[in-house]
N, C-alpha and C positions, 0 to 999 in steps of 0.2 A: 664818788661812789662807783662811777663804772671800774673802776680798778680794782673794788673788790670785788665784782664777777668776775674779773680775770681771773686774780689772785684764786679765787675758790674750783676754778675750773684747773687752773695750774696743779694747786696741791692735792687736787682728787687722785687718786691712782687711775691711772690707764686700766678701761676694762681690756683683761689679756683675755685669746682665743680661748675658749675650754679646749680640752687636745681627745683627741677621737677615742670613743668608749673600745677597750677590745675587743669585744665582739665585734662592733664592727670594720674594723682593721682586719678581724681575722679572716671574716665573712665576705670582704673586699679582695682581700689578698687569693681568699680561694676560685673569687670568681675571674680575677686575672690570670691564674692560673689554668684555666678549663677554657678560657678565651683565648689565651694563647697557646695552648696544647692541641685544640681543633682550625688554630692559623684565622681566626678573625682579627680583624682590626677592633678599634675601640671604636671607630667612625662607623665601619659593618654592624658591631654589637647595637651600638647606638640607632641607627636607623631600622634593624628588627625590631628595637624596642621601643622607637616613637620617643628618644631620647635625643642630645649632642653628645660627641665623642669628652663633651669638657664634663658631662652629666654624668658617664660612666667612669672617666677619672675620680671622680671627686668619690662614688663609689667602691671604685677599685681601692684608694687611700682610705678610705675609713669615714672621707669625711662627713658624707652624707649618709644615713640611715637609710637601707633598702626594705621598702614595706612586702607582706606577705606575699601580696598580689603580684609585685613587681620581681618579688625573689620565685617565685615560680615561676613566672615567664621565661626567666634567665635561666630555671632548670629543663625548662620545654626546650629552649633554641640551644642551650651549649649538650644537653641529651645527658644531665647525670641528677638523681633524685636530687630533692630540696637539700636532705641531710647531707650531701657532700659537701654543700657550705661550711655547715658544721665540725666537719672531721677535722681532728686534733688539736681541737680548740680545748683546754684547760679549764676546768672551772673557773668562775669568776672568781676574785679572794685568792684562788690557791696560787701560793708561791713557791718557789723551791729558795730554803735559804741554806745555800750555799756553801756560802761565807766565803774563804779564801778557794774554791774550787774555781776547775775553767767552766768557760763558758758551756753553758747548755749546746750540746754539740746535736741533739736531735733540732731543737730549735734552728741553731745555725744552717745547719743543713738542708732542711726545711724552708728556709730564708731560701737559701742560695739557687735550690728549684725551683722557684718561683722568678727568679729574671731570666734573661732571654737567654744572658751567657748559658745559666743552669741546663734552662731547658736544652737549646741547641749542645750542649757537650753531651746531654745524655741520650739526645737524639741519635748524636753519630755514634755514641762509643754502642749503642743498643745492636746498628747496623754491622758493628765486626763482630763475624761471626765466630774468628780463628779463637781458640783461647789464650795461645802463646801472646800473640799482638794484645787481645785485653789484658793478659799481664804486665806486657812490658809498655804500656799507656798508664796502667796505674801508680807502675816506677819511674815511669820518667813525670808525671804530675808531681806524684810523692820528694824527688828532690830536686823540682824546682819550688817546689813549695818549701822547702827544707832553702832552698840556696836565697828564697827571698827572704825568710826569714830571718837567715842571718846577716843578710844584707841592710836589715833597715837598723836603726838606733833603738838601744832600749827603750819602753816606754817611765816617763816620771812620776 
């Protein structure tokens, strides 16, 4: 008989992770965002908030659910209203369906301000003041963006 406790423990499906609601992925991402836009660490955010830097990770990803109380805190110490969390977040349900279009390019974009590279490239290019140079920064981005592109294999 003990073999059929294995057996039944074997053919049970693996409970899988549920994967983080989007709100708060989004809610996460924005407070990463305002945390690293005013240059705190996740170790600094964590000890204003009587957290660990692995607490505000798991926040910053989505994984953990930030309550009222704690989402306010977070808009006292990073200094932007509650609702900044909020902003650009999409109805829940609403999809864009696409179909063969690219990529959602505000999304993407959006993405991309959000890691350090984002931020630090828009940091500098803010500080040239010249306009010629901001020009010739967005052309020389523009085809090497264009020269990586052609450089990699199509996708299958």
């Amino acid at each position: 008989m003990p073999s059929d406790k294995i057996e039944s423990k074997i053919s049970k499906p693996a409970l899988g992770k549920k994967s983080p609601n989007p709100v708060d992925v989004h809610v996460g991402s924005r407070v990463r965002l305002r945390r690293m836009l005013v240059g705190l660490s996740q170790e600094k955010l964590g000890q204003r908030m009587g957290l660990t830097f692995q607490q505000i990770q798991k926040y910053e990803k989505g994984l953990n659910r930030i309550g009222a109380s704690r989402l306010y805190k977070l808009s006292q110490i990073l200094e932007v209203p509650v609702g900044f969390f909020y902003e650009g977040m999409t109805q829940i349900g609403e999809t864009a369906n696409a179909g063969m279009a690219e990529e959602n390019t505000e999304a993407f974009l959006y993405e991309f301000l959000n890691t350090r590279d984002g931020l630090e490239l828009n940091r500098a290019f803010v500080k040239v003041s010249d306009v010629n140079i901001r020009k010739s920064i967005i052309d020389l981005v523009r085809s090497l963006g264009r020269a990586d592109t052609k450089a990699r294999p199509p996708r299958a």
